[in-house]
C-alpha positions as CSV (number, residue, x, y, z in Angstrom):
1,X,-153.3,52.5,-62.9
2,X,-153.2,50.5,-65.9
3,X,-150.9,51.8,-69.2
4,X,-152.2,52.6,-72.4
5,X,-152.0,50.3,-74.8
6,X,-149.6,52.1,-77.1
7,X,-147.3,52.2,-74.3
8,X,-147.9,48.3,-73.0
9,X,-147.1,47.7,-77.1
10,X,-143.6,49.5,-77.0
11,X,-142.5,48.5,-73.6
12,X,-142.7,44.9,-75.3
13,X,-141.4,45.8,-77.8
14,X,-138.2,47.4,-75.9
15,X,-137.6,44.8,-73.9
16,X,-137.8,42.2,-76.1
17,X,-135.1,43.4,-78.3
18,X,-133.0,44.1,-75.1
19,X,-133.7,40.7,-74.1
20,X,-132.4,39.9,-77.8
21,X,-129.7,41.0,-77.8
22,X,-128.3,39.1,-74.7
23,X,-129.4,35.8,-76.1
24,X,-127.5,36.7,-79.5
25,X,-124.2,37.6,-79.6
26,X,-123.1,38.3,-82.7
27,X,-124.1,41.8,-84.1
28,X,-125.4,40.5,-87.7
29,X,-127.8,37.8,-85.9
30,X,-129.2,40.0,-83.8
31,X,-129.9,42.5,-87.2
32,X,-131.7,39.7,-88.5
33,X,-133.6,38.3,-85.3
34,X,-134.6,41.9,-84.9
35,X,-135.9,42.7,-88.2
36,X,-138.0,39.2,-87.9
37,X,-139.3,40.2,-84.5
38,X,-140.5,43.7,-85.9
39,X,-142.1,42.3,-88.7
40,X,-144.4,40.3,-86.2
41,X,-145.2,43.7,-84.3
42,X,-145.8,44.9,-87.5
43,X,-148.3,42.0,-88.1
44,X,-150.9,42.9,-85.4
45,X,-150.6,46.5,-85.9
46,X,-152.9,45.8,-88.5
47,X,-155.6,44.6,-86.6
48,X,-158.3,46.7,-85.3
49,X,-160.5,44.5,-83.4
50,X,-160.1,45.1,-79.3
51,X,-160.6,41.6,-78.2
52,X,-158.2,40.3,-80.7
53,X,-155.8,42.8,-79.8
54,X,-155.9,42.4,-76.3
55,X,-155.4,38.3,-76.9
56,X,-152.4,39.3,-79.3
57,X,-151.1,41.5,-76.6
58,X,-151.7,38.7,-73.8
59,X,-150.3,36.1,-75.8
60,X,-146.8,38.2,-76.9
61,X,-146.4,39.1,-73.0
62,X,-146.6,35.6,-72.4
63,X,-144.3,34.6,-74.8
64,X,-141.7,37.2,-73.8
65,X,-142.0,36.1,-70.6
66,X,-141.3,31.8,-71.4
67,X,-138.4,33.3,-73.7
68,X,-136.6,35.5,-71.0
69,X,-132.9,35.7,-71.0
70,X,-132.0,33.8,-67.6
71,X,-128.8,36.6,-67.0
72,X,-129.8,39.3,-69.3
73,X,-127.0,41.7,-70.2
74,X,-127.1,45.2,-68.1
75,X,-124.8,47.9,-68.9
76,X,-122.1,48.1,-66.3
77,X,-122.7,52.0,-65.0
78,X,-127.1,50.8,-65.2
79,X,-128.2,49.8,-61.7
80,X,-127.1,46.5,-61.3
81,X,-124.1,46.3,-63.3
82,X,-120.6,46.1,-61.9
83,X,-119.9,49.5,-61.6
84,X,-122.9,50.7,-60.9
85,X,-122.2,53.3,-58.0
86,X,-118.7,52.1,-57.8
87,X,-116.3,55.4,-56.4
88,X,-119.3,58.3,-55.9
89,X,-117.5,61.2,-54.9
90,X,-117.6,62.2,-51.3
91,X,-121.2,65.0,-51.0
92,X,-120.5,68.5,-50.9
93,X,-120.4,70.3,-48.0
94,X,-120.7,73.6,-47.4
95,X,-117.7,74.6,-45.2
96,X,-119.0,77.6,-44.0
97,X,-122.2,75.9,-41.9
98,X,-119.6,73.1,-40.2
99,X,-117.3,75.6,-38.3
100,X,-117.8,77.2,-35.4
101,X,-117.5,80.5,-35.2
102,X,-114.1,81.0,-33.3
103,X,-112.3,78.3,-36.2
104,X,-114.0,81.2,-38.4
105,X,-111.8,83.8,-36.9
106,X,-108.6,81.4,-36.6
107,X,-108.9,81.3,-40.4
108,X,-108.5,84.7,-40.7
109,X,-104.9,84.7,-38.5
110,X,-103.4,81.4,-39.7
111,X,-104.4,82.2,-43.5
112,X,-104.7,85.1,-44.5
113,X,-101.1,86.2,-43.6
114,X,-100.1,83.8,-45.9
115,X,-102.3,84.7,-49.0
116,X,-101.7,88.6,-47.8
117,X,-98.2,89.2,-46.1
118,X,-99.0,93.0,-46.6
119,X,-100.9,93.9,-43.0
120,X,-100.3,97.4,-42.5
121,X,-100.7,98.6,-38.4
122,X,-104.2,99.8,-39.1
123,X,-105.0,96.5,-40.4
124,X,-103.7,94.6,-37.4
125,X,-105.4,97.0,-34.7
126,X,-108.7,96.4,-36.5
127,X,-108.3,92.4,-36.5
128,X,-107.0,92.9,-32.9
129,X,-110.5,94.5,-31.5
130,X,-112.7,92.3,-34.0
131,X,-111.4,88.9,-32.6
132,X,-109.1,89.7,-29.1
133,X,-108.6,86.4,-27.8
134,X,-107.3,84.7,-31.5
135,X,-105.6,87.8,-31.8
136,X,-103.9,87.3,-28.8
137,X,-102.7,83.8,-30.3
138,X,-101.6,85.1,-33.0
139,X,-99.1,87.9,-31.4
140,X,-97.8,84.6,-29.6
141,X,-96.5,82.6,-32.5
C-alpha cells in the first residue's frame, strides 16, 4: 500500500533533518543547515502540478538517499543503540500458578507463624484437619 503523499513529504522531511544532524555537529550549524533545508520544502510546496510534484518528490528521495549519513546517530535507549534493551527486568510471574498445591499449604505452616505468632488452639485444630500431612510436619519442628 502506497502512502499518501503528505505523509511520503514529511517522512523526508523527518529524516532528512535526523540525517542532519549526525553529519553536523555543532548545534548553531545545524540551526542554519536546517532552516536552508526547510526553505527548499517550502519551495515545492508551492507547486500544484502532479507530474512536477511527483518528479520533485522523486528527485529529493533520491537526493536524500546519495547524501545519507554512513553511521547516522541513534539514541542509545532507540533500537539499535548501546543500551538499547540493556538490563530488562526479569517478567513477572504470577507466584500463585507455579506452586503446587502442597508448597501452597507449607506456606501457610513455615510463614504464617512468623507474620502471626498468635495461633490460638482452635486455630491450630482447624489447620490440622485442612492440611494433616504438613500439619504433621509442622508439630515435628
Amino acid at each position: 500500500m502506497s502512502l499518501a503523499h503528505s505523509q511520503r513529504v514529511c517522512r523526508l522531511y523527518r529524516n532528512s533533518l535526523k540525517h542532519l544532524l549526525s553529519w553536523t555537529i555543532d548545534r548553531d550549524v545545524f540551526n542554519h543547515e536546517a532552516r536552508l533545508l526547510q526553505a527548499r520544502f517550502r519551495e515545492g510546496a508551492a507547486e500544484r502540478d502532479p507530474r512536477v510534484v511527483a518528479n520533485l518528490l522523486k528527485s529529493a528521495e533520491a537526493e536524500f538517499e546519495s547524501r545519507k549519513h554512513p553511521d547516522p546517530y541513534i539514541f542509545p535507549t532507540n533500537p539499535g543503540g548501546s543500551k538499547y534493551q540493556r538490563n530488562t527486568p526479569p517478567p513477572v510471574r504470577n507466584k500463585t500458578f507455579q506452586t503446587a498445591p502442597s508448597q501452597r499449604s507449607l506456606f501457610l505452616f513455615y510463614y504464617l507463624p512468623v507474620c502471626r505468632p498468635s495461633y490460638s488452639v482452635l486455630d491450630i485444630s482447624i489447620l490440622s484437619l485442612l492440611y494433616p500431612a504438613n500439619f504433621a510436619i509442622f508439630l515435628d519442628t
